[in-house]
N, C-alpha and C positions, 0 to 999 in steps of 0.2 A: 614514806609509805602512806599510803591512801587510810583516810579511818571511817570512809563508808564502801562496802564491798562493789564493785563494776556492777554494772547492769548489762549481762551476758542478754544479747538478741535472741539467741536459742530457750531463751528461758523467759522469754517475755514477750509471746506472740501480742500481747494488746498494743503491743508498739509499735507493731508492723509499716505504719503511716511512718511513724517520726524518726524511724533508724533508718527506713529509706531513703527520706530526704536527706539524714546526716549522710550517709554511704554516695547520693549522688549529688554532692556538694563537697565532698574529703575524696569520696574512691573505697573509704573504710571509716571503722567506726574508734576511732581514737581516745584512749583513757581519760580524756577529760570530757569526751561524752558519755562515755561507759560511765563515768561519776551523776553528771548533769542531769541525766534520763529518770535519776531519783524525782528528777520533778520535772515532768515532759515539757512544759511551760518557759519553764527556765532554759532549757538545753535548746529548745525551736528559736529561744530568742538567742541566746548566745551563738547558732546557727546565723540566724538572720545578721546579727552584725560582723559576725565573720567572716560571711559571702560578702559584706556593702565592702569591707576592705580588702579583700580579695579581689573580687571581679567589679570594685564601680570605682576601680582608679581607669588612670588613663598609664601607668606604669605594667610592664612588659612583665610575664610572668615571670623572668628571670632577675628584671631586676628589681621586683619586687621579693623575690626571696634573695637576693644578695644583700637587703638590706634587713631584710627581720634576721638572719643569720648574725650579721655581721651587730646588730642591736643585740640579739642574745650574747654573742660572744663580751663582746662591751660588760655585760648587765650580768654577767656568769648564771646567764637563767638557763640551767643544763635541760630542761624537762623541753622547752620551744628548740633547743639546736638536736634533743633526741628525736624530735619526729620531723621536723625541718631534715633534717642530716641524717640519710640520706633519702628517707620518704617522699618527702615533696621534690626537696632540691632537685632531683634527677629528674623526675619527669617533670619540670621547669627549664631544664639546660642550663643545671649548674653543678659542674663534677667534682667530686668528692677533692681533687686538687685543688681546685677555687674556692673551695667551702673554706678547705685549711690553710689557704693563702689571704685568705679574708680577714686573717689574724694578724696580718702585717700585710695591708692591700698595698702601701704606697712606691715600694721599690717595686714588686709583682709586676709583669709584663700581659698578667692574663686577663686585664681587665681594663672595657675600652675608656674613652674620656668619659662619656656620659657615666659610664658606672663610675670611675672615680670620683665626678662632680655629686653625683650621689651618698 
């Protein structure tokens, strides 16, 4: 559990600018920005480098979350496979079957060479 209370949007019109940008960079505003907004600063930057690995690879948005999934599962980091799984992962084209087969990709049929080489 969190030990600084969310920074609820409705309750914080002076941030109008910097939830935006989170909202059209995420889609939504995710509890580790709800955290971060305590300090706008900090949260625009941890944005900024979110998006450089997000959107400035040359990896496909699918398989780019077939591998931070399959990194969390690895890493038992449960808070990245909550909003990865199935937030992101869907509207990337990766279904809740593939997420859970991720957990033993190598027998799995549902994933092509490139994703296994990954």
């Amino acid at each position: 559990m969190a030990r600084l209370s969310y920074v609820e949007e409705k309750d914080h019109p002076e941030l109008a600018n910097e939830t935006s940008k989170i909202k059209g960079g995420r889609g939504g505003i995710i509890n580790i920005y709800k955290l971060l907004l305590h300090s706008p600063k900090l949260a625009m930057s941890w944005l900024e480098h979110s998006n450089a690995v997000r959107w400035g690879t040359s990896l496909t948005p699918r398989l780019r979350e077939l591998v931070i999934i399959r990194i969390a599962q690895s890493a038992r980091y449960a808070y990245a496979l909550q909003q990865h799984v199935p937030k992101i992962a869907l509207a990337d084209g990766v279904s809740l079957e593939e997420c859970e087969a991720l957990k033993d990709w190598r027998p799995s049929a549902l994933f092509s060479a490139a994703e296994r080489a990954a």
